[in-house]
C-alpha positions as CSV (number, residue, x, y, z in Angstrom):
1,X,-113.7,-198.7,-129.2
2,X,-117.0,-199.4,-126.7
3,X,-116.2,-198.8,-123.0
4,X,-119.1,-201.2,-120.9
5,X,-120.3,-201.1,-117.8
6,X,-121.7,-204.1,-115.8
7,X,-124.1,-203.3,-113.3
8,X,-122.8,-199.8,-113.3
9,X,-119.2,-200.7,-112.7
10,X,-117.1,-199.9,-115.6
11,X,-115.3,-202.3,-117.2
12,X,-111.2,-202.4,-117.3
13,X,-110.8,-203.7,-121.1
14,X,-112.5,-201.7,-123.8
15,X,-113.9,-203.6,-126.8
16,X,-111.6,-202.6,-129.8
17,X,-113.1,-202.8,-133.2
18,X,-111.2,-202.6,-136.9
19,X,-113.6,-201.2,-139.5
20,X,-114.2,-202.3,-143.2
21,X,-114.2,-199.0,-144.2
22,X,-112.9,-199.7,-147.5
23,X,-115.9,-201.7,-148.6
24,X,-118.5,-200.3,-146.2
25,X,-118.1,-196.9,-145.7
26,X,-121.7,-195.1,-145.2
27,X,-122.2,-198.0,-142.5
28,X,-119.2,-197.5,-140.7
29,X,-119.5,-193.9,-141.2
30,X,-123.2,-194.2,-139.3
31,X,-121.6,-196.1,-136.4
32,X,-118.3,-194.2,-135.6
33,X,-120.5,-191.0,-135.7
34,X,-122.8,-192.4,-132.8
35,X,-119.9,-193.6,-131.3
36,X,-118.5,-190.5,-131.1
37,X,-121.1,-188.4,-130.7
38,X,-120.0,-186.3,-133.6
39,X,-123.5,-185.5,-135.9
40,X,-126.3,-183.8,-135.0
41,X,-129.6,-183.2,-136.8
42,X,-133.0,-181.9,-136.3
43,X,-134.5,-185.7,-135.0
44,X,-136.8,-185.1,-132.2
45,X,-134.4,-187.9,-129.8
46,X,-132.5,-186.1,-127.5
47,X,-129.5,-188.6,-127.8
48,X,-128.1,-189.2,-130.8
49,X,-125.1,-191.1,-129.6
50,X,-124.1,-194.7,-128.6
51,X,-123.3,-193.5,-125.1
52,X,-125.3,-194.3,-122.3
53,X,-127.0,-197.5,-124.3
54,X,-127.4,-200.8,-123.3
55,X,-126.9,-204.0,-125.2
56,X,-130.8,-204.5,-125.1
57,X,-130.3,-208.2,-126.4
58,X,-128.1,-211.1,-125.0
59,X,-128.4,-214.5,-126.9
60,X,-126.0,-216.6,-124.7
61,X,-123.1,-218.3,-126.9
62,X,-124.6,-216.5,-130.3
63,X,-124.5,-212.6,-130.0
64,X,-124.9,-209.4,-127.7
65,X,-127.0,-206.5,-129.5
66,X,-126.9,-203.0,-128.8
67,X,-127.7,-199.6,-130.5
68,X,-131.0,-198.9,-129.5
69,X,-130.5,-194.7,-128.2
70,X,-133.7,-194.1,-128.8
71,X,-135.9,-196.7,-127.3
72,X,-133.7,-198.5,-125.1
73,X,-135.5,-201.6,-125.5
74,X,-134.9,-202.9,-129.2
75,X,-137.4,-201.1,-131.4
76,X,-136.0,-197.7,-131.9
77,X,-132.6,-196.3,-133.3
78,X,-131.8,-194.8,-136.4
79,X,-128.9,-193.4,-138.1
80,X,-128.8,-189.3,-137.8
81,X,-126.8,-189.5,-141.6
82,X,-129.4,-191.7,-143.4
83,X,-132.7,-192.3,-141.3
84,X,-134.6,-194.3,-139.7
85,X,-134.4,-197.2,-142.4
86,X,-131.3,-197.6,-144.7
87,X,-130.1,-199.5,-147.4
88,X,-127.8,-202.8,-147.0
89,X,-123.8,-202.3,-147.9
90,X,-122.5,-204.5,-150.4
91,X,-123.7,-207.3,-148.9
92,X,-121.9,-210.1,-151.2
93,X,-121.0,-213.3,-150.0
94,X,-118.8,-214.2,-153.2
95,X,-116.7,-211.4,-153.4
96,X,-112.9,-212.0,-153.5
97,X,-111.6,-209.1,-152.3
98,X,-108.4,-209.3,-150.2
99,X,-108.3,-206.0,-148.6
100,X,-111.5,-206.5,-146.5
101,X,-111.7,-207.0,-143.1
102,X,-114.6,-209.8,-143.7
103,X,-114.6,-209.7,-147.7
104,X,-117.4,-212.1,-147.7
105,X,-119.9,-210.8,-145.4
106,X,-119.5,-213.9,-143.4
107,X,-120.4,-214.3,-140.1
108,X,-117.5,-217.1,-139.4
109,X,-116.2,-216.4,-136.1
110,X,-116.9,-215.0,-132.8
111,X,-116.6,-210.7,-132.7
112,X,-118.0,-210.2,-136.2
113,X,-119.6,-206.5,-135.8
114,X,-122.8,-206.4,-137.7
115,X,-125.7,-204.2,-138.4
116,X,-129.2,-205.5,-137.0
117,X,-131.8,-205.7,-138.6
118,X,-136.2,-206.5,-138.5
119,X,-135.4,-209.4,-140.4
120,X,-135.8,-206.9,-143.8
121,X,-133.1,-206.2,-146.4
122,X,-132.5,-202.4,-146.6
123,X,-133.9,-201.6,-142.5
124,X,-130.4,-200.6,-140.8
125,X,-130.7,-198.1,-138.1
126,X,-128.3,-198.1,-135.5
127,X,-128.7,-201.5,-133.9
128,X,-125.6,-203.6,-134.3
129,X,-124.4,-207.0,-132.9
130,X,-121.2,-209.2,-132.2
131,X,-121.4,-212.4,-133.0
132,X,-120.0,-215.0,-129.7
133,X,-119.6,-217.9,-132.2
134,X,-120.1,-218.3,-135.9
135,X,-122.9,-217.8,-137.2
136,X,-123.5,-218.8,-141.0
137,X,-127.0,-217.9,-141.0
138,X,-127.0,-214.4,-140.7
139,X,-124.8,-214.2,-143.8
140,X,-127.0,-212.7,-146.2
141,X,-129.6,-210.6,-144.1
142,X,-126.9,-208.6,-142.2
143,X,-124.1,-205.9,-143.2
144,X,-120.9,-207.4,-141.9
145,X,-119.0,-203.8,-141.4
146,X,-115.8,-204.8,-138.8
147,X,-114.5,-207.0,-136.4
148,X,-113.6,-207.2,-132.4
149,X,-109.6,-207.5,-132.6
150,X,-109.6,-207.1,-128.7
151,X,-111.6,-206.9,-125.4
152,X,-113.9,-209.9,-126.3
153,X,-112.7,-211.2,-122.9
């Protein structure tokens, strides 16, 4: 889960998330490991950890992006498992797979959790986003990896 603040008062609902872990393990591996704080490595950031970060990036009615621990303004982050740059996980938008979360990497509804991006296949850090609404175009340039199931409120 994320626990947010606004304006410094903390929020009562936490933002729940269910993880594809099945079919995209090393990036939900990366994201519950900043979540939790749980990894360390010899990176010269002092914080390694989703706590304490803002969501740098608000596109009313499309998506909130967050992840940025290093920078805290949108061009840092990195994974401390796989680098600053990454590559994309199974990103296929045929598959048929039934035990997925999102088996077709498809951004079709509002809480899709998703792994920003420069606008380059194979650049994941640590920024993510949720999606407010669908959004179709993002399909094939972003790593689908879970979905809000509650606290989207």
């Amino acid at each position: 889960f994320l626990q947010i603040s606004i304006g410094g008062e903390m929020m009562k609902d936490k933002i729940i998330i269910e993880f594809d872990t099945l079919n995209r393990p090393k990036t939900c591996r990366s994201f519950l490991a900043l979540c939790t704080s749980s990894i360390t490595t010899r990176k010269s950031s002092p914080q390694q950890t989703y706590r304490g970060s803002e969501f740098h990036r608000i596109v009313p009615g499309m998506c909130v992006q967050g992840g940025d621990f290093e920078k805290f303004d949108g061009t840092g982050g990195f994974s401390p498992l796989y680098g600053h740059h990454w590559e994309d996980e199974h990103i296929n938008t045929n598959s048929s797979n039934k035990n997925s979360s999102n088996k077709n990497n498809k951004h079709d509804q509002a809480g899709i959790v998703s792994m920003a991006n420069p606008g380059k296949k194979n650049t994941n850090g640590s920024q993510f986003f949720i999606t407010l609404k669908p959004t179709p175009h993002l399909d094939a340039n972003h790593v689908v990896f879970g979905r809000v199931i509650s606290g989207m409120d």
